[in-house]
Chimera marker file (.cmm) of the C-alpha trace (Angstrom):
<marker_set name="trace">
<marker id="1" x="-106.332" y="-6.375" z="6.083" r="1" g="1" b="0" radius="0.5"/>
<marker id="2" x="-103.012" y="-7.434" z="5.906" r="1" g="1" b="0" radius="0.5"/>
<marker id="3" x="-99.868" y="-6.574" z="8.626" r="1" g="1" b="0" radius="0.5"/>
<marker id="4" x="-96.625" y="-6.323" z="6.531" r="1" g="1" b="0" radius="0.5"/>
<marker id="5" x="-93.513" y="-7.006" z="8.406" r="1" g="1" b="0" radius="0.5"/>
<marker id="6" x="-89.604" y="-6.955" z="6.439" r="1" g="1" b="0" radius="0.5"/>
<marker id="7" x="-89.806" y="-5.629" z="3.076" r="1" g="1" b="0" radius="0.5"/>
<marker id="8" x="-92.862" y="-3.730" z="1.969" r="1" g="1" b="0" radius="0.5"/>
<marker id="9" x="-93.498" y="-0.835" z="-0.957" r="1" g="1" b="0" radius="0.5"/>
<marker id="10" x="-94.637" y="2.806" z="-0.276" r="1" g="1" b="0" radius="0.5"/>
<marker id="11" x="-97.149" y="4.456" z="-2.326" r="1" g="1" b="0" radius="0.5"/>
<marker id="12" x="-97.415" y="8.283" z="-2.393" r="1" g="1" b="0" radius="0.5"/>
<marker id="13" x="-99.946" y="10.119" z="-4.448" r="1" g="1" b="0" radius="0.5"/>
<marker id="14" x="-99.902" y="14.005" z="-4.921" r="1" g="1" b="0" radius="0.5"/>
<marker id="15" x="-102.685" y="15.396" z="-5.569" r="1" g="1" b="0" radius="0.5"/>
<marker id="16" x="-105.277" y="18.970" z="-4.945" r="1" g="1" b="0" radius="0.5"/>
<marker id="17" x="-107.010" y="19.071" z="-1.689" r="1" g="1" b="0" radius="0.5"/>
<marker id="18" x="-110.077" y="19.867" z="-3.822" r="1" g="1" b="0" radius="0.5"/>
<marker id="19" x="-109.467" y="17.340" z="-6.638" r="1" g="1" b="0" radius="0.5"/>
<marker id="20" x="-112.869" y="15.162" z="-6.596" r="1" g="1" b="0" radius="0.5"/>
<marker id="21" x="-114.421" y="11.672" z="-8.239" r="1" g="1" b="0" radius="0.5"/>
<marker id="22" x="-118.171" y="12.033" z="-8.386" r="1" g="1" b="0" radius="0.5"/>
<marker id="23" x="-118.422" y="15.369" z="-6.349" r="1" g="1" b="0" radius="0.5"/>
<marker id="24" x="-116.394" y="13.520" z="-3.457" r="1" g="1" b="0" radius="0.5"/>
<marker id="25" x="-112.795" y="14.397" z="-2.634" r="1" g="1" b="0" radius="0.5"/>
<marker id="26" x="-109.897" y="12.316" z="-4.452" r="1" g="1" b="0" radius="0.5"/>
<marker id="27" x="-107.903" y="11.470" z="-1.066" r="1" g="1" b="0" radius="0.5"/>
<marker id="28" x="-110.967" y="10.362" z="0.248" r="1" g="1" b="0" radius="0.5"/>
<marker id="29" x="-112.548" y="7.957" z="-2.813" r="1" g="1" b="0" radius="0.5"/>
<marker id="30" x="-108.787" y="6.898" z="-2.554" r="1" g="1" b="0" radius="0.5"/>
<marker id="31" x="-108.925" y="5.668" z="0.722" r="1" g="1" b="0" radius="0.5"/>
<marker id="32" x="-111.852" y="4.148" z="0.676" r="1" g="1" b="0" radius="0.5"/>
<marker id="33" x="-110.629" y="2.101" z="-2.236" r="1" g="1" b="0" radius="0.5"/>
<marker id="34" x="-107.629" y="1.248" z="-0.438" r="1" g="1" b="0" radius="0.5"/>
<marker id="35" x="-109.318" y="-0.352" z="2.703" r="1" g="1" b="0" radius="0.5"/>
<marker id="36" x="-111.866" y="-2.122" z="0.226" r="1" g="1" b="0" radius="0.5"/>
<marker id="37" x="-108.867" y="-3.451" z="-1.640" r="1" g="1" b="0" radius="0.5"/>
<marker id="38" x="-107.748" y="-4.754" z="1.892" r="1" g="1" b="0" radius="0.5"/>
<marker id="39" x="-104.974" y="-3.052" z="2.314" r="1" g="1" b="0" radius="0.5"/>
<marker id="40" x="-102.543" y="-2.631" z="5.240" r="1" g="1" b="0" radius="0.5"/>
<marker id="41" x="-103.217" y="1.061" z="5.558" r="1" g="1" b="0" radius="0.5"/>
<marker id="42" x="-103.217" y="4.684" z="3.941" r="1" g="1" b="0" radius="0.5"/>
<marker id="43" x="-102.997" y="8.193" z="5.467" r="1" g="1" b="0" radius="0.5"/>
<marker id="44" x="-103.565" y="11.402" z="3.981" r="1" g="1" b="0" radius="0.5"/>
<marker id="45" x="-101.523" y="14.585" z="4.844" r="1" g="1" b="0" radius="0.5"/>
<marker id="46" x="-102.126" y="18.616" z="3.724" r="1" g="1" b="0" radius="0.5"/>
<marker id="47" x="-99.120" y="20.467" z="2.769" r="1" g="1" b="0" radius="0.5"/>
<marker id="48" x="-99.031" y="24.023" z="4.039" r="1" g="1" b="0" radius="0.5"/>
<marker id="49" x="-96.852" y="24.611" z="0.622" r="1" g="1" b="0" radius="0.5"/>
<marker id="50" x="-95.922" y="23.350" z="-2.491" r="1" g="1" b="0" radius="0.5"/>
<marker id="51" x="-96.120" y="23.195" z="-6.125" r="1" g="1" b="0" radius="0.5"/>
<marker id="52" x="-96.499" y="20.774" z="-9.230" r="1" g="1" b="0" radius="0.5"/>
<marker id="53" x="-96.524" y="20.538" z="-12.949" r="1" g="1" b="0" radius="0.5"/>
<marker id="54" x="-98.667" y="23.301" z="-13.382" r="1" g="1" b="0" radius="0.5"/>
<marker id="55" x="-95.436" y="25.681" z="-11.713" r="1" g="1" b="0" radius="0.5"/>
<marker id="56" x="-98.190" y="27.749" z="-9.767" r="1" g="1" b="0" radius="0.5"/>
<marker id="57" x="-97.648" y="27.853" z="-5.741" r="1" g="1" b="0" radius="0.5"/>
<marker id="58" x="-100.361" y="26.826" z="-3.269" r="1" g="1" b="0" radius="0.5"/>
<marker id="59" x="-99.929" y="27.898" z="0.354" r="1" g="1" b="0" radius="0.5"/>
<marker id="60" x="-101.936" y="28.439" z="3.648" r="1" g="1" b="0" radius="0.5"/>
<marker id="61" x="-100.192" y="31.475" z="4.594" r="1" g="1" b="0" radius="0.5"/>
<marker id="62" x="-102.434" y="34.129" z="5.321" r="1" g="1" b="0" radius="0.5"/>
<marker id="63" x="-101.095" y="36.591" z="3.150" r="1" g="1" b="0" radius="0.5"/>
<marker id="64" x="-101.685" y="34.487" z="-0.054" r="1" g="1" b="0" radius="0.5"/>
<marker id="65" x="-104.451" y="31.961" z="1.062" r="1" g="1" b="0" radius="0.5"/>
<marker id="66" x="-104.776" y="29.061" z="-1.447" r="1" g="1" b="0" radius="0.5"/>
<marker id="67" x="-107.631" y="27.657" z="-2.401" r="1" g="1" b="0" radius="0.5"/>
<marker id="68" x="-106.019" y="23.836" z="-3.477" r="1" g="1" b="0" radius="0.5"/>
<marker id="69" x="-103.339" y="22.521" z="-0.852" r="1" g="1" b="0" radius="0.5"/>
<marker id="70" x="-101.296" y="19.693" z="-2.057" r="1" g="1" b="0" radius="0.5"/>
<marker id="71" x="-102.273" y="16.728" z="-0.669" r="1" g="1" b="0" radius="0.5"/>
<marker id="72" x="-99.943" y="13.478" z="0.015" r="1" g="1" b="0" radius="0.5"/>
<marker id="73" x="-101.931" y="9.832" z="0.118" r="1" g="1" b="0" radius="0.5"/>
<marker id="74" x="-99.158" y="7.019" z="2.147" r="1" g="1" b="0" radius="0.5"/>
<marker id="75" x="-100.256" y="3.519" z="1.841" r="1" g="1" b="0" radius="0.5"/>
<marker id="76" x="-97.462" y="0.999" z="2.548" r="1" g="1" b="0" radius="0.5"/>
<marker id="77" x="-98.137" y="-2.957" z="2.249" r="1" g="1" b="0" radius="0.5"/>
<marker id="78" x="-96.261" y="-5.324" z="0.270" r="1" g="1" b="0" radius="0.5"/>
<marker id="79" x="-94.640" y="-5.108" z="-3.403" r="1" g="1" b="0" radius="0.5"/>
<marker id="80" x="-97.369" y="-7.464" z="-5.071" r="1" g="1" b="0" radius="0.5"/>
<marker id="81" x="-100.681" y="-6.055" z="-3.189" r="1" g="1" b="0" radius="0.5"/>
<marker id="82" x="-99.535" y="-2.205" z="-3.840" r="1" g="1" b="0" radius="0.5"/>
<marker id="83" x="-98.879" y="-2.760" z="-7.305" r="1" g="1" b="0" radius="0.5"/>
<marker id="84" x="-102.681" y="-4.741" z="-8.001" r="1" g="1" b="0" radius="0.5"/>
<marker id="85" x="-103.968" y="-1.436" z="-6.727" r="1" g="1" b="0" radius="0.5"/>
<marker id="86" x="-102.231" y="0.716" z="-9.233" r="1" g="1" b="0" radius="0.5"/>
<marker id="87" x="-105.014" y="-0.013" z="-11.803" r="1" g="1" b="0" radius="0.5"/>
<marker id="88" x="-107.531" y="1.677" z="-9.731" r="1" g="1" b="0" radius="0.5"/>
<marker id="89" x="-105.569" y="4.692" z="-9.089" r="1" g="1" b="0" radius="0.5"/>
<marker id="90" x="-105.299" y="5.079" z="-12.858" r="1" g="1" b="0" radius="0.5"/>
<marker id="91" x="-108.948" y="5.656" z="-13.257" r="1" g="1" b="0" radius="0.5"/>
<marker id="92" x="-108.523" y="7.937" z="-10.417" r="1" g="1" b="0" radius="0.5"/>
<marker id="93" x="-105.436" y="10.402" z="-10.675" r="1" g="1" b="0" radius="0.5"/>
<marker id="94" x="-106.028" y="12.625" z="-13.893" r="1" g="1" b="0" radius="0.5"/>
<marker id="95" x="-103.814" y="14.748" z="-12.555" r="1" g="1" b="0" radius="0.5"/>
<marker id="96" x="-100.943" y="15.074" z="-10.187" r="1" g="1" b="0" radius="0.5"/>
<marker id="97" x="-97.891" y="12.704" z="-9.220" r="1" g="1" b="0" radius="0.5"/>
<marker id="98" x="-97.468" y="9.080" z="-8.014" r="1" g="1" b="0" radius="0.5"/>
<marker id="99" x="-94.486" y="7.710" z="-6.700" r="1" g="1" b="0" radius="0.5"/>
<marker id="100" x="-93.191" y="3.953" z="-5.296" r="1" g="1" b="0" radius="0.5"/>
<marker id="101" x="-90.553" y="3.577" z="-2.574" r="1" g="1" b="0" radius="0.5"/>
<marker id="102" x="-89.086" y="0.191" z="-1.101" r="1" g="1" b="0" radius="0.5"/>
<marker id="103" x="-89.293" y="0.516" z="2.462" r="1" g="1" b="0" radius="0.5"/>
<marker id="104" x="-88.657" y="-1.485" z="5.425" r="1" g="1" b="0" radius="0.5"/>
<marker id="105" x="-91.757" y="-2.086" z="8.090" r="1" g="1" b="0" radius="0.5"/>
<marker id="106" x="-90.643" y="-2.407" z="11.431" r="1" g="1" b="0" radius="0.5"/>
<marker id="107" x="-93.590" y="-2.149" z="13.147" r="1" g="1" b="0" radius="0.5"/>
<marker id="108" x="-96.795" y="-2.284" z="12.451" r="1" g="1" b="0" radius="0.5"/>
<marker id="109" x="-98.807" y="-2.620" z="15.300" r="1" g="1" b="0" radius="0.5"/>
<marker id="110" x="-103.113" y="-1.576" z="15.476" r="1" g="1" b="0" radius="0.5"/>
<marker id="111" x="-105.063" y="-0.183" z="18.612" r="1" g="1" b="0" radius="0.5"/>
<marker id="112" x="-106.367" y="-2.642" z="20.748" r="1" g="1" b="0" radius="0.5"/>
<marker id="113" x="-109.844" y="-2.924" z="19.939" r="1" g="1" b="0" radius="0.5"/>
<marker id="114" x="-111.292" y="-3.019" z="24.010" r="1" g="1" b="0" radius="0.5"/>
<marker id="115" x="-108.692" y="-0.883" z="25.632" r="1" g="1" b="0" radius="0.5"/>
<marker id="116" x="-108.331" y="-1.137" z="29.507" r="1" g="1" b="0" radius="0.5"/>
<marker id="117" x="-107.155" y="1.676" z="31.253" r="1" g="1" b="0" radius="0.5"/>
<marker id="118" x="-104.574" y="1.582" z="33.889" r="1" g="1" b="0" radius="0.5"/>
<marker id="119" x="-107.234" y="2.176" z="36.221" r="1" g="1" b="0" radius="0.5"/>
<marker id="120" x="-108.946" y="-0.587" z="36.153" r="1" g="1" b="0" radius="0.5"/>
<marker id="121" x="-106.433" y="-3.128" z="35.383" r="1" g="1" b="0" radius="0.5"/>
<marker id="122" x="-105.578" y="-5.546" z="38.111" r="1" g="1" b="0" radius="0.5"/>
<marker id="123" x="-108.466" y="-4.278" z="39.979" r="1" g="1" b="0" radius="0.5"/>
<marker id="124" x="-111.564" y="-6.359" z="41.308" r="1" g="1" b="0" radius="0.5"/>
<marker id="125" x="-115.143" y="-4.789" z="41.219" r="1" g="1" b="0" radius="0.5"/>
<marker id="126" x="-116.826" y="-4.429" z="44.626" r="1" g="1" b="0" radius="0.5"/>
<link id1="1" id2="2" r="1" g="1" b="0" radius="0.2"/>
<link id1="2" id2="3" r="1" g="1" b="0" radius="0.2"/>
<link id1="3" id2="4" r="1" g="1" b="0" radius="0.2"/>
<link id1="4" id2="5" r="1" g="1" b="0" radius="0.2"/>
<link id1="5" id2="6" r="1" g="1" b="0" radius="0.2"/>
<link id1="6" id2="7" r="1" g="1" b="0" radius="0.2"/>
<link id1="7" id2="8" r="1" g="1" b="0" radius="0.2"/>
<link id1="8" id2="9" r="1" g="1" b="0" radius="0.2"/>
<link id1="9" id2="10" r="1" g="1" b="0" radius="0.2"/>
<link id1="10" id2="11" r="1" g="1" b="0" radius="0.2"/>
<link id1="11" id2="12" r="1" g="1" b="0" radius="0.2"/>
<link id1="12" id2="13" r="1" g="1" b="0" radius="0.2"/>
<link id1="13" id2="14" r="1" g="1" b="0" radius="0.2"/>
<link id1="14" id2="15" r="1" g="1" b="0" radius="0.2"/>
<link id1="15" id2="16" r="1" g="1" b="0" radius="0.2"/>
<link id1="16" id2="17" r="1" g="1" b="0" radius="0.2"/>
<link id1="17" id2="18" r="1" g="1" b="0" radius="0.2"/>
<link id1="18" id2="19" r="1" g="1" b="0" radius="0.2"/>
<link id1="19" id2="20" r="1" g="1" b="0" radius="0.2"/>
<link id1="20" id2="21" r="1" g="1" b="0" radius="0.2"/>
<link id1="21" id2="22" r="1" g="1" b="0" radius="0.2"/>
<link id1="22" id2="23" r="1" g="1" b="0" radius="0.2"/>
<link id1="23" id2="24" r="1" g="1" b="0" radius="0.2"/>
<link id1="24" id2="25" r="1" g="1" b="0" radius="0.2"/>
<link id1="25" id2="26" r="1" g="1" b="0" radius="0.2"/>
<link id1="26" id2="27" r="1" g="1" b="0" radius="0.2"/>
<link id1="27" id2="28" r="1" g="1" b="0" radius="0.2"/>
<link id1="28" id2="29" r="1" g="1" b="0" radius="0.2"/>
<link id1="29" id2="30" r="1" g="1" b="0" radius="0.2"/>
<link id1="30" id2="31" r="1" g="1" b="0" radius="0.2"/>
<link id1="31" id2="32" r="1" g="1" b="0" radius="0.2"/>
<link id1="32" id2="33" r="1" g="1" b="0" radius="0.2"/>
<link id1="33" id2="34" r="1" g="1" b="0" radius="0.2"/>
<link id1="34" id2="35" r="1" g="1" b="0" radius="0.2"/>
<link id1="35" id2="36" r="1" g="1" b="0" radius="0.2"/>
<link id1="36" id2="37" r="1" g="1" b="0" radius="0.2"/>
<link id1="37" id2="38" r="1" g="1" b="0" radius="0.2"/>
<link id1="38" id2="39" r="1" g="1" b="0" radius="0.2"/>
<link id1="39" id2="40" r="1" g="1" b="0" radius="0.2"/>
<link id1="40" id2="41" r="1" g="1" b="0" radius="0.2"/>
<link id1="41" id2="42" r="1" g="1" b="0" radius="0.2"/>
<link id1="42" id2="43" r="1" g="1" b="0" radius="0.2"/>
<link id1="43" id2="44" r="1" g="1" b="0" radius="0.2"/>
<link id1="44" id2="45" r="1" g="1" b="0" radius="0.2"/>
<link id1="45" id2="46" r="1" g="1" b="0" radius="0.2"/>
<link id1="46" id2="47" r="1" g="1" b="0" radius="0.2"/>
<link id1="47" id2="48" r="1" g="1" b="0" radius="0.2"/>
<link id1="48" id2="49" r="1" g="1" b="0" radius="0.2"/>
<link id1="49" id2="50" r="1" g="1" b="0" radius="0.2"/>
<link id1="50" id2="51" r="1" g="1" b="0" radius="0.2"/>
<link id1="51" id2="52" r="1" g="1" b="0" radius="0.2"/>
<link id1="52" id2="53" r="1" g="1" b="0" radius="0.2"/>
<link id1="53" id2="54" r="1" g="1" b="0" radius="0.2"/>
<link id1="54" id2="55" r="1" g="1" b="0" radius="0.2"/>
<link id1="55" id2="56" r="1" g="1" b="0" radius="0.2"/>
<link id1="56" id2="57" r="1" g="1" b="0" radius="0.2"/>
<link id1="57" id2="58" r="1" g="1" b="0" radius="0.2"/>
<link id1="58" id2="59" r="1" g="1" b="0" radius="0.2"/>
<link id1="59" id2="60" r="1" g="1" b="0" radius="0.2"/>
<link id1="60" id2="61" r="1" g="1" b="0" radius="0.2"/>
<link id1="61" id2="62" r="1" g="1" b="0" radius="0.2"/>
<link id1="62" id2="63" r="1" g="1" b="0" radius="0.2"/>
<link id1="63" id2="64" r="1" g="1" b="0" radius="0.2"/>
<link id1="64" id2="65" r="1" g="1" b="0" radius="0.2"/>
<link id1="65" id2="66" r="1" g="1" b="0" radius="0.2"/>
<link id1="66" id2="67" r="1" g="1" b="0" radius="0.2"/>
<link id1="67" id2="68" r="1" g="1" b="0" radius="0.2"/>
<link id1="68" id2="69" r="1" g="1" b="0" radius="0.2"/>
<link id1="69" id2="70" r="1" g="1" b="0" radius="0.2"/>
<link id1="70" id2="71" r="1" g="1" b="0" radius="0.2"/>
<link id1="71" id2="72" r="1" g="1" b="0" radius="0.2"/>
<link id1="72" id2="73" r="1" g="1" b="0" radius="0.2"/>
<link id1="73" id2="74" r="1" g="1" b="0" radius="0.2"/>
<link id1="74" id2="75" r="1" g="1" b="0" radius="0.2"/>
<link id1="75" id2="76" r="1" g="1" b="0" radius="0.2"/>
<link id1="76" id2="77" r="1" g="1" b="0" radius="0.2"/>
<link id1="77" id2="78" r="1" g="1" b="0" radius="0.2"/>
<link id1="78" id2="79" r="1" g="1" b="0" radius="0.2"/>
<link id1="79" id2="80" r="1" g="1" b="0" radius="0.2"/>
<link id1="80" id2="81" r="1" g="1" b="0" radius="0.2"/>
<link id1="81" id2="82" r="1" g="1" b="0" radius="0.2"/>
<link id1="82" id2="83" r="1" g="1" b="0" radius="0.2"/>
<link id1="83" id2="84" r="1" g="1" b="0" radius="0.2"/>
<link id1="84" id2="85" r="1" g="1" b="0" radius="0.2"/>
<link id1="85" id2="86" r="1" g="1" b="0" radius="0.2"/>
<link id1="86" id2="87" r="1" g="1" b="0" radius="0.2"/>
<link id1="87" id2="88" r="1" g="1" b="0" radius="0.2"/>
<link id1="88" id2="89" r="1" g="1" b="0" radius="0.2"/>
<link id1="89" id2="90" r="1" g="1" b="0" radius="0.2"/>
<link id1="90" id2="91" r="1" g="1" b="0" radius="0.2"/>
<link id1="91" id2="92" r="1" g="1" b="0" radius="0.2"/>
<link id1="92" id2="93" r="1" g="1" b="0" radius="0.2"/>
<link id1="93" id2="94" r="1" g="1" b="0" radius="0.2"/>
<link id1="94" id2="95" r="1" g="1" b="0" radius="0.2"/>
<link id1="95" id2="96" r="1" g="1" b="0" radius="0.2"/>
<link id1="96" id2="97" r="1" g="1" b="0" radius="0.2"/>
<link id1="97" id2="98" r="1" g="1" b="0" radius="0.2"/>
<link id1="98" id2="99" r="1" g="1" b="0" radius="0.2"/>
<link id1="99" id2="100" r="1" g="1" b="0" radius="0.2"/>
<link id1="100" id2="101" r="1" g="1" b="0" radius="0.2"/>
<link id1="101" id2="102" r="1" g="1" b="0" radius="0.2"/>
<link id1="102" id2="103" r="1" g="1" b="0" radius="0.2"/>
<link id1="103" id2="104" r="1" g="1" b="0" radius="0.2"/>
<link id1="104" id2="105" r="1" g="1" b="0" radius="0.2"/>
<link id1="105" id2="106" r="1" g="1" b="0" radius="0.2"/>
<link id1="106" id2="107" r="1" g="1" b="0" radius="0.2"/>
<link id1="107" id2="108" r="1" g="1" b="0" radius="0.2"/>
<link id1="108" id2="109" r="1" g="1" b="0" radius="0.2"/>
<link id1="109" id2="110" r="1" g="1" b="0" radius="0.2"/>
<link id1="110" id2="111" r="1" g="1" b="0" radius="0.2"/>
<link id1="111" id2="112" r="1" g="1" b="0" radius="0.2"/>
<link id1="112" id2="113" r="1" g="1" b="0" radius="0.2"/>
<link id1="113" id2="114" r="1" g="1" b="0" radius="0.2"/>
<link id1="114" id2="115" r="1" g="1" b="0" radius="0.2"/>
<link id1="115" id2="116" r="1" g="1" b="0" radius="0.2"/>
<link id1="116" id2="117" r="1" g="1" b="0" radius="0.2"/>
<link id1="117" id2="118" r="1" g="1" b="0" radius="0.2"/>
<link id1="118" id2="119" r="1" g="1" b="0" radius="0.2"/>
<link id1="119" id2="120" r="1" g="1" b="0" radius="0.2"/>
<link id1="120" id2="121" r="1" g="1" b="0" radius="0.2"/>
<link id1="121" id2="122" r="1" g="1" b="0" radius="0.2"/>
<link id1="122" id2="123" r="1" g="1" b="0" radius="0.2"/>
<link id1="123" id2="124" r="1" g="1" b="0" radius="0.2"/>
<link id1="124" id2="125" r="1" g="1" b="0" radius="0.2"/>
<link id1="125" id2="126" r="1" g="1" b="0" radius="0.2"/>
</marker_set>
């Protein structure tokens, strides 16, 4: 995995919560490529609204339940490593939108893999 620092590229990808690949959801197989591609990262958020080429509104309001959210995939890691994945996402994505964004990273920072709590810190066992 790699931790981009300075100048890096956003990738968004729009897409149905219940698009699939192989009976599987889309965001998902898309992830899942992304970390085996070695990527820095990619997160995957619902939208509670929206609409797309298609001109017909999905929504989770109760009144009008959808049945196919939109659904945003974020992976952000430099130009040259974002744009080597773009091949894969064009077996993926039959349908919806992709879009690229230069961004600035300012931090990127992971979870410490053995976390100490503040209770024990500084302390001695018995």
């Amino acid at each position: 995995m790699t931790r981009p620092t300075g100048r890096a590229l956003r990738l968004t990808v729009f897409v149905g919560e219940h698009d699939t690949w192989h009976h599987k959801p889309l965001y998902s197989e898309i992830v899942h490529r992304a970390h085996a591609a070695g990527l820095a990262g990619a997160s995957v958020f619902r939208g509670i609204e929206g609409f797309g080429a298609s001109s017909l509104i999905h929504t989770s309001r109760l009144l009008s339940l959808s049945e196919d959210l939109p659904v945003a995939i974020v992976i952000v890691d430099s130009e040259e490593r974002v744009r080597a994945f773009l091949p894969q996402l064009d077996e993926l994505v039959t349908e919806g939108l992709m879009t690229l964004d230069d961004c600035e990273v300012i931090s990127y920072v992971g979870r410490d893999e053995n976390p100490r709590t503040s209770d024990t810190e500084g302390k001695k066992s018995p």
